[in-house]
N, CA, C and O atoms as a GROMACS GRO file, in nm:
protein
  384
    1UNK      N    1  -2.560   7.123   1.595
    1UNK     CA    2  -2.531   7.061   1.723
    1UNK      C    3  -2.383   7.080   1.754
    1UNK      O    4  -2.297   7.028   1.683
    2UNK      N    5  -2.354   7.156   1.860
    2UNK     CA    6  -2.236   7.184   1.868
    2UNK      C    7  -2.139   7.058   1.989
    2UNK      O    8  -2.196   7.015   2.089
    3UNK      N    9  -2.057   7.036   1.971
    3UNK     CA   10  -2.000   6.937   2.073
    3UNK      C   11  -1.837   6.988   2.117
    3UNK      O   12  -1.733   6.930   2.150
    4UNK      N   13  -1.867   7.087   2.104
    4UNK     CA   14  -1.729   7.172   2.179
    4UNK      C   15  -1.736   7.182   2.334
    4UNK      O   16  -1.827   7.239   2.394
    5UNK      N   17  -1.608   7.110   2.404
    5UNK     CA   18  -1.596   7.112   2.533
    5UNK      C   19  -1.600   7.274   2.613
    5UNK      O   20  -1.598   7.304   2.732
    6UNK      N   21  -1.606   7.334   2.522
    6UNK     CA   22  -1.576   7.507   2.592
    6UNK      C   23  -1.637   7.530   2.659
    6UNK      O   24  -1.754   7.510   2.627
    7UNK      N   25  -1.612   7.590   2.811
    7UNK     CA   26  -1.701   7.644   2.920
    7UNK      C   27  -1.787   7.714   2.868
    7UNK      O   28  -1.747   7.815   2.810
    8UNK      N   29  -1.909   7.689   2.871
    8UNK     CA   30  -2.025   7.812   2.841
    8UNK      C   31  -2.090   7.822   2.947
    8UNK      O   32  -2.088   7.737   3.036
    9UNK      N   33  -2.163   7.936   2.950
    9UNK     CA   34  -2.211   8.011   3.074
    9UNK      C   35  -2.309   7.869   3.148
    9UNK      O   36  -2.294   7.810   3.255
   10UNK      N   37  -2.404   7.852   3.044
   10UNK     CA   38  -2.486   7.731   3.096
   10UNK      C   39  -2.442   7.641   3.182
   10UNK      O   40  -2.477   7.608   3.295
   11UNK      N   41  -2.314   7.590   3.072
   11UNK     CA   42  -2.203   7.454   3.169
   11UNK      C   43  -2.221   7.495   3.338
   11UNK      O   44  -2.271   7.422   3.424
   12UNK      N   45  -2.173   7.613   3.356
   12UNK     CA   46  -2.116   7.626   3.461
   12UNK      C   47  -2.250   7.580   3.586
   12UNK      O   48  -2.246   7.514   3.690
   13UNK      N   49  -2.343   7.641   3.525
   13UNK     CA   50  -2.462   7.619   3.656
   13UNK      C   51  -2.524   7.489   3.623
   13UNK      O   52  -2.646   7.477   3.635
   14UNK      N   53  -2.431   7.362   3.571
   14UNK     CA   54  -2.542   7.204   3.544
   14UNK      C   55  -2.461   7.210   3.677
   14UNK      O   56  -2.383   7.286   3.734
   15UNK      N   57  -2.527   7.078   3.699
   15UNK     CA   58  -2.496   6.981   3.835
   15UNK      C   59  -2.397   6.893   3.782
   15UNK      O   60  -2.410   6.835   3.675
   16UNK      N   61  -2.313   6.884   3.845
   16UNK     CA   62  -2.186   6.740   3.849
   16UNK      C   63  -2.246   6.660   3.797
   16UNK      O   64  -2.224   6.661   3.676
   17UNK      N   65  -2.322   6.576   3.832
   17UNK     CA   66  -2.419   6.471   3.734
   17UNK      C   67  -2.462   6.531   3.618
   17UNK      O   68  -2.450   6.440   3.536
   18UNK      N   69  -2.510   6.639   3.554
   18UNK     CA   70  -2.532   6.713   3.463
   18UNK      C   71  -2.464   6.724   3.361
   18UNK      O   72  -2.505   6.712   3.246
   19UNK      N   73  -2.337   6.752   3.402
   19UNK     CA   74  -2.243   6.772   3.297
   19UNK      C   75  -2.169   6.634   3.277
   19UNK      O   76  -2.139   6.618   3.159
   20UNK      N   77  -2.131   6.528   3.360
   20UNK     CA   78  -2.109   6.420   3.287
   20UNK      C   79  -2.184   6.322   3.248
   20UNK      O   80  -2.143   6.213   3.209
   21UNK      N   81  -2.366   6.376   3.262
   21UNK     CA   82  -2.422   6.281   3.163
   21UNK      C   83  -2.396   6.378   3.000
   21UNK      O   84  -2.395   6.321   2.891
   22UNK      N   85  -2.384   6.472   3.011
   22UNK     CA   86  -2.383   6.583   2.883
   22UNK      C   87  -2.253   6.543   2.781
   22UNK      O   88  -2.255   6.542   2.658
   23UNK      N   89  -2.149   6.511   2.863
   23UNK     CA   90  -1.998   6.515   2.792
   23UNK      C   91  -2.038   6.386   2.732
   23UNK      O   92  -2.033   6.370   2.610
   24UNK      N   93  -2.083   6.280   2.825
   24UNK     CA   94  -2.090   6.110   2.800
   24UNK      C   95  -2.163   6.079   2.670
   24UNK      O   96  -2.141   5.982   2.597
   25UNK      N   97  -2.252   6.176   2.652
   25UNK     CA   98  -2.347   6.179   2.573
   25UNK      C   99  -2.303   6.252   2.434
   25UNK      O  100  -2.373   6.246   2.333
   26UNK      N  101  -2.187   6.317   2.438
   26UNK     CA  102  -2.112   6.403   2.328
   26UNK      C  103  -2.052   6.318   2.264
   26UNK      O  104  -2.067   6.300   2.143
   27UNK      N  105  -1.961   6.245   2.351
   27UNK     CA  106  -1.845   6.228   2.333
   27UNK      C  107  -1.948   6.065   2.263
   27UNK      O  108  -1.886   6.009   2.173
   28UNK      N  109  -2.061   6.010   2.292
   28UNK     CA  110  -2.121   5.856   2.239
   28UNK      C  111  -2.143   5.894   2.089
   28UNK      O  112  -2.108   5.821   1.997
   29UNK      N  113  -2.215   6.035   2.072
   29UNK     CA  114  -2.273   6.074   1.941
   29UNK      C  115  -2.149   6.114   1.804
   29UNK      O  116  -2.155   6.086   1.684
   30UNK      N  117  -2.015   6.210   1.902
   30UNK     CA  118  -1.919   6.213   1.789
   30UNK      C  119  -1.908   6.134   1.706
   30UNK      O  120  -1.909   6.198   1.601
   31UNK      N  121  -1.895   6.012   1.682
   31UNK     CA  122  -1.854   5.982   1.548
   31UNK      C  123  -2.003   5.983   1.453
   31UNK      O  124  -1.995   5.977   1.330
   32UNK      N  125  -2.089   5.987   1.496
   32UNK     CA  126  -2.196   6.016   1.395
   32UNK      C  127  -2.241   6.145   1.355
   32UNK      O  128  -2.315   6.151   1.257
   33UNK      N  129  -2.195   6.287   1.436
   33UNK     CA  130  -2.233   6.368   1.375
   33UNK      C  131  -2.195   6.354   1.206
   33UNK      O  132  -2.111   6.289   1.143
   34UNK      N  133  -2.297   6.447   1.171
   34UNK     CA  134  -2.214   6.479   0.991
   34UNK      C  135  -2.246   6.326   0.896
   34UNK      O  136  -2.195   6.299   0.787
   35UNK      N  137  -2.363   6.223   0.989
   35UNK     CA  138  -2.307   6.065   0.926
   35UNK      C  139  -2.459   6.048   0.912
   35UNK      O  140  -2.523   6.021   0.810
   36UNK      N  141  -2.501   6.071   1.034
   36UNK     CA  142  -2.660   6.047   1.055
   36UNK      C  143  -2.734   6.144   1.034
   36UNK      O  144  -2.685   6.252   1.064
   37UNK      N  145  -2.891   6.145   0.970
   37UNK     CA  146  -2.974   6.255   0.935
   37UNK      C  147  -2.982   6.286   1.086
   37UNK      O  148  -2.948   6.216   1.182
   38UNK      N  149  -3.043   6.427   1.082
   38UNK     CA  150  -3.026   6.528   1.213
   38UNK      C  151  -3.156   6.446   1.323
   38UNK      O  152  -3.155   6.471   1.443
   39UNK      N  153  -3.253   6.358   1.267
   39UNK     CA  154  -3.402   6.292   1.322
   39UNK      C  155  -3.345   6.183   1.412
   39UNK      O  156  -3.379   6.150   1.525
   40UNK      N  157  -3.227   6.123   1.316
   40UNK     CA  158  -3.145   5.993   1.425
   40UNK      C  159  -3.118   6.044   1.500
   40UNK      O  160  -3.172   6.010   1.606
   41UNK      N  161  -3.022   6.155   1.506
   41UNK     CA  162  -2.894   6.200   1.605
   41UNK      C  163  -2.991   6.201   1.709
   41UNK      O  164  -2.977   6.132   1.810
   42UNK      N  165  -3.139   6.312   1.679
   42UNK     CA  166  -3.231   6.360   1.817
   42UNK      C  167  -3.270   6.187   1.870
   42UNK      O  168  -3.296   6.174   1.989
   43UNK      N  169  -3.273   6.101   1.809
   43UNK     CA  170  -3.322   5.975   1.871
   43UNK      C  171  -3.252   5.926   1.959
   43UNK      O  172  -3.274   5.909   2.079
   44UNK      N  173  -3.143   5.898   1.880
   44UNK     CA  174  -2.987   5.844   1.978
   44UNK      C  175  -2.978   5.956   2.106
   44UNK      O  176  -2.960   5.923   2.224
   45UNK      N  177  -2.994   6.084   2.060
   45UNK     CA  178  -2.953   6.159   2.242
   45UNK      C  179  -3.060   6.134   2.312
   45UNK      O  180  -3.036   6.095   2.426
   46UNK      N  181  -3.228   6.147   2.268
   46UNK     CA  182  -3.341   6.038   2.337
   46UNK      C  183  -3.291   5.955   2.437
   46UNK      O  184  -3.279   5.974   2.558
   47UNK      N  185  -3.254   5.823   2.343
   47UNK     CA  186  -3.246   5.741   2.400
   47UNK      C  187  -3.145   5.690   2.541
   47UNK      O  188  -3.167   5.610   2.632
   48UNK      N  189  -3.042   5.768   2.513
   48UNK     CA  190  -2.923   5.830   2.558
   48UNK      C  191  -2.972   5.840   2.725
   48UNK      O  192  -2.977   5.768   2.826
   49UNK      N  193  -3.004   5.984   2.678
   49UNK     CA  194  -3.050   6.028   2.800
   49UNK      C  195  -3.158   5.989   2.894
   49UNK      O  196  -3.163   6.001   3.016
   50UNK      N  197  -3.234   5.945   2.818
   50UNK     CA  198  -3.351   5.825   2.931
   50UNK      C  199  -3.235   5.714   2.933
   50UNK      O  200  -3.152   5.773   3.002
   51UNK      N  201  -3.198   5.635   2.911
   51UNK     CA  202  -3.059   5.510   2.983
   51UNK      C  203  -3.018   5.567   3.050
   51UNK      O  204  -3.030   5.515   3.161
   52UNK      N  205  -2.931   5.730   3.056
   52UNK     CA  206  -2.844   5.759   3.191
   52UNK      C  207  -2.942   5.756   3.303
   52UNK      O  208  -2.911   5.693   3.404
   53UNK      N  209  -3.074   5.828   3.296
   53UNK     CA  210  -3.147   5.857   3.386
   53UNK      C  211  -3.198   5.805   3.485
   53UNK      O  212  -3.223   5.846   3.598
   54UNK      N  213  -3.221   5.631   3.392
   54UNK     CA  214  -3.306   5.524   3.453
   54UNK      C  215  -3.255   5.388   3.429
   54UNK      O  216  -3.318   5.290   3.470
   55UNK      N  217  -3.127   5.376   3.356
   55UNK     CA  218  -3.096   5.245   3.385
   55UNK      C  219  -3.018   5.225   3.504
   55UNK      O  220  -2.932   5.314   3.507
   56UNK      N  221  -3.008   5.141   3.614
   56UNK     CA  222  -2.974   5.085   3.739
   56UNK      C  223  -2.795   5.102   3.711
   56UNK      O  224  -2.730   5.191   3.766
   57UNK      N  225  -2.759   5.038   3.651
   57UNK     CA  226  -2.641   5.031   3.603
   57UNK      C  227  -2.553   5.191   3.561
   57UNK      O  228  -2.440   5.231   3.588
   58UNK      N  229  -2.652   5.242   3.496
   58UNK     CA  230  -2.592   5.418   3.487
   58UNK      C  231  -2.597   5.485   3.627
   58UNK      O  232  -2.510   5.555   3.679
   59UNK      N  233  -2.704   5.453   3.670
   59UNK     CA  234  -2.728   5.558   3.817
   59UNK      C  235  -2.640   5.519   3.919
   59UNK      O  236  -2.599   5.603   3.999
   60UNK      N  237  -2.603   5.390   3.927
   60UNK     CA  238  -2.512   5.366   3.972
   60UNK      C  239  -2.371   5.438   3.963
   60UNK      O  240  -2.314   5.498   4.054
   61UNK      N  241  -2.322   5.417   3.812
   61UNK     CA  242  -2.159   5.451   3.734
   61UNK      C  243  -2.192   5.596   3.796
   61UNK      O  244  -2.121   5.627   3.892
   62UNK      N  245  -2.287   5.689   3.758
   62UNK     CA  246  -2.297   5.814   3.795
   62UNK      C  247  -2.290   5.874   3.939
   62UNK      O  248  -2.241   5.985   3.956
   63UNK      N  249  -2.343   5.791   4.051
   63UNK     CA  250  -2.295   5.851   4.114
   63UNK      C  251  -2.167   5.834   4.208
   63UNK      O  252  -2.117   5.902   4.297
   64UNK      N  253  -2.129   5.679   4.131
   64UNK     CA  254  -1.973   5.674   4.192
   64UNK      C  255  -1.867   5.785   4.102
   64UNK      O  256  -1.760   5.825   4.148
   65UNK      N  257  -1.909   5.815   3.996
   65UNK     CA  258  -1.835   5.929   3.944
   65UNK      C  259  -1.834   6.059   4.013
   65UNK      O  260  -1.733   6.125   4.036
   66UNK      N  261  -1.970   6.093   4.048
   66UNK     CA  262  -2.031   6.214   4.157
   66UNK      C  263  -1.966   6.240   4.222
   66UNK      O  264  -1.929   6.357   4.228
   67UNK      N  265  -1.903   6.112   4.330
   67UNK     CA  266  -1.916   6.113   4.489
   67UNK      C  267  -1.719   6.113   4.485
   67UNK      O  268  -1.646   6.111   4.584
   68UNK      N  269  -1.682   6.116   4.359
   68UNK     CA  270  -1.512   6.052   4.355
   68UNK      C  271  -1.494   6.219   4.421
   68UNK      O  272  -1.567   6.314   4.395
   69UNK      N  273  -1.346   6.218   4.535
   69UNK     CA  274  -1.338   6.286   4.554
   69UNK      C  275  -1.263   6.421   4.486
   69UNK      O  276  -1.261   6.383   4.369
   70UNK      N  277  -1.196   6.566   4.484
   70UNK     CA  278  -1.184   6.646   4.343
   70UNK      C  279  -1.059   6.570   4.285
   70UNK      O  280  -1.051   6.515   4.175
   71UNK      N  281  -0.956   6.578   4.390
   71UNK     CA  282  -0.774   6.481   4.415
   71UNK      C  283  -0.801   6.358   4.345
   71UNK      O  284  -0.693   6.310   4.309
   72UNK      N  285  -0.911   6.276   4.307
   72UNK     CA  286  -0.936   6.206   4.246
   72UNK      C  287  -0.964   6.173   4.096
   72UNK      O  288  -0.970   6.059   4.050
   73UNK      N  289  -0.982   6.315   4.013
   73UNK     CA  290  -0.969   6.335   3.930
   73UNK      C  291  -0.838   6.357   3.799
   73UNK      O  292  -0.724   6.376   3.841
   74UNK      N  293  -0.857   6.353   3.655
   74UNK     CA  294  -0.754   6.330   3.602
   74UNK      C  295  -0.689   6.477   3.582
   74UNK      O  296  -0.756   6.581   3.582
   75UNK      N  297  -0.541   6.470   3.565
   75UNK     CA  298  -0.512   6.643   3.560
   75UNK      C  299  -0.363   6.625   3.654
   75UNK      O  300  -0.324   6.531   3.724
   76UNK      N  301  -0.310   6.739   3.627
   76UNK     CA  302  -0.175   6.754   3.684
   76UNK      C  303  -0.128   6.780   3.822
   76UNK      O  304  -0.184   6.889   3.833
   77UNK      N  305  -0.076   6.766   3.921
   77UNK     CA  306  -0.092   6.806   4.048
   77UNK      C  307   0.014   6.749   4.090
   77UNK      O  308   0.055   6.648   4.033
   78UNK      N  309   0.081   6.805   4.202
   78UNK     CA  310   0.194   6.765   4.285
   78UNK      C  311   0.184   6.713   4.379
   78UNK      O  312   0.122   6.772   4.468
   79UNK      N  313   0.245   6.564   4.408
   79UNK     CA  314   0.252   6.458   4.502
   79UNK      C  315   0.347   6.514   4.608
   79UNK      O  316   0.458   6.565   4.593
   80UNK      N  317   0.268   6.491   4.733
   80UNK     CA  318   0.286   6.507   4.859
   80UNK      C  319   0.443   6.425   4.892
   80UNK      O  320   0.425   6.312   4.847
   81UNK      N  321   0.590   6.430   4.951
   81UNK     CA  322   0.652   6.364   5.010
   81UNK      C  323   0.699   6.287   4.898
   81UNK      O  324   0.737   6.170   4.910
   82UNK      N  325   0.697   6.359   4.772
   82UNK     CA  326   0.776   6.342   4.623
   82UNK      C  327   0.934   6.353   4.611
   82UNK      O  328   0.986   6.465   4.600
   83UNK      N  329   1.039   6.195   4.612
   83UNK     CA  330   1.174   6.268   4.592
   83UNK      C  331   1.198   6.368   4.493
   83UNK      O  332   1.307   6.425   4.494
   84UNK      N  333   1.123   6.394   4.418
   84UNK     CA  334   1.145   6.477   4.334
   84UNK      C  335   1.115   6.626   4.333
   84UNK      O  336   1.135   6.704   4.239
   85UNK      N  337   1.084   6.642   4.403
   85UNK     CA  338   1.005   6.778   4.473
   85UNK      C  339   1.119   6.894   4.449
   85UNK      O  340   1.235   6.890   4.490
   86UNK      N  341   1.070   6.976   4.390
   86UNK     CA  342   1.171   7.105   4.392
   86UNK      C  343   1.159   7.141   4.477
   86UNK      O  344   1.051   7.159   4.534
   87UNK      N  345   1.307   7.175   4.533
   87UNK     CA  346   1.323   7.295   4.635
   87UNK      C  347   1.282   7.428   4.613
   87UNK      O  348   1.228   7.490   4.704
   88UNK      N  349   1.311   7.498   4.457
   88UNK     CA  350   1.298   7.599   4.467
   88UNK      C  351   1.460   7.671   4.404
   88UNK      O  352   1.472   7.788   4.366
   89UNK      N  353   1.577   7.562   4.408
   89UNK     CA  354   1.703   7.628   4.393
   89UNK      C  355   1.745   7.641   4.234
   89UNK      O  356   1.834   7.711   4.185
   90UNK      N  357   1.614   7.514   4.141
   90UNK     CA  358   1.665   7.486   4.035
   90UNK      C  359   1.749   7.401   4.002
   90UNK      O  360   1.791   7.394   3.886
   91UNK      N  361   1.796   7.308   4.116
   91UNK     CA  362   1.885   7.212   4.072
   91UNK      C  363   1.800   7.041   4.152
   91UNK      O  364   1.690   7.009   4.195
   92UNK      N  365   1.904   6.990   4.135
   92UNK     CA  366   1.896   6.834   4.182
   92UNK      C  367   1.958   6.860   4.326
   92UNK      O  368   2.032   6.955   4.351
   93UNK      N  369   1.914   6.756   4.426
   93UNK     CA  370   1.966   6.780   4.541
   93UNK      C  371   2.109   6.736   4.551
   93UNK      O  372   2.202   6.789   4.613
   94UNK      N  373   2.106   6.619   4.470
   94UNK     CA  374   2.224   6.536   4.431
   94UNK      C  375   2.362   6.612   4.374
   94UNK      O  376   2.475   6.572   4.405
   95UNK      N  377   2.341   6.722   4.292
   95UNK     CA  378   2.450   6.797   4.241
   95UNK      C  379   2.551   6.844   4.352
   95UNK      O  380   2.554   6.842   4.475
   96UNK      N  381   2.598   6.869   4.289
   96UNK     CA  382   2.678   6.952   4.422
   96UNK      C  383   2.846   6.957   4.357
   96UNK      O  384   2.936   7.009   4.423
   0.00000   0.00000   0.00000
């Protein structure tokens, strides 16, 4: 069972809901790989995955995760009307 975040071809064509019931579901089982016989692990992702599917409470979390817009996500990006904003000259505006 592999639980490496690496783009694989598959990843790419799940659905937004797809892939973060998939990660949610990685990232619940990590500390038991290697702990639990391989019959649990298939139980626990079972069970797993029928709760994301059909509990009220998941379908919910899921699709306010869905619907967040991309700018909403975690990751690096440059703020609009930032004093800090490079010009471009390499310096502080302040120097001089």
């Amino acid at each position: 069972m592999s639980v490496s975040r690496k783009e694989s071809p598959e990843r790419r064509l799940m659905s937004e809901r797809e892939r973060i019931v998939a990660e949610s579901i990685e990232d619940a089982m990590r500390p038991y790989l290697g702990v639990l016989p391989e019959e649990a692990l298939a139980t626990m992702r079972d069970i797993l995955e029928d709760t994301m599917a059909t509990h009220p409470v998941a379908l919910e979390a899921l699709a306010a995760l869905e619907a967040r817009p991309l700018d909403d996500r975690s990751g690096t990006r440059v703020r609009e009307n930032s004093r800090d904003e490079d010009d471009g000259t390499g310096g502080s505006e302040d120097a001089g």
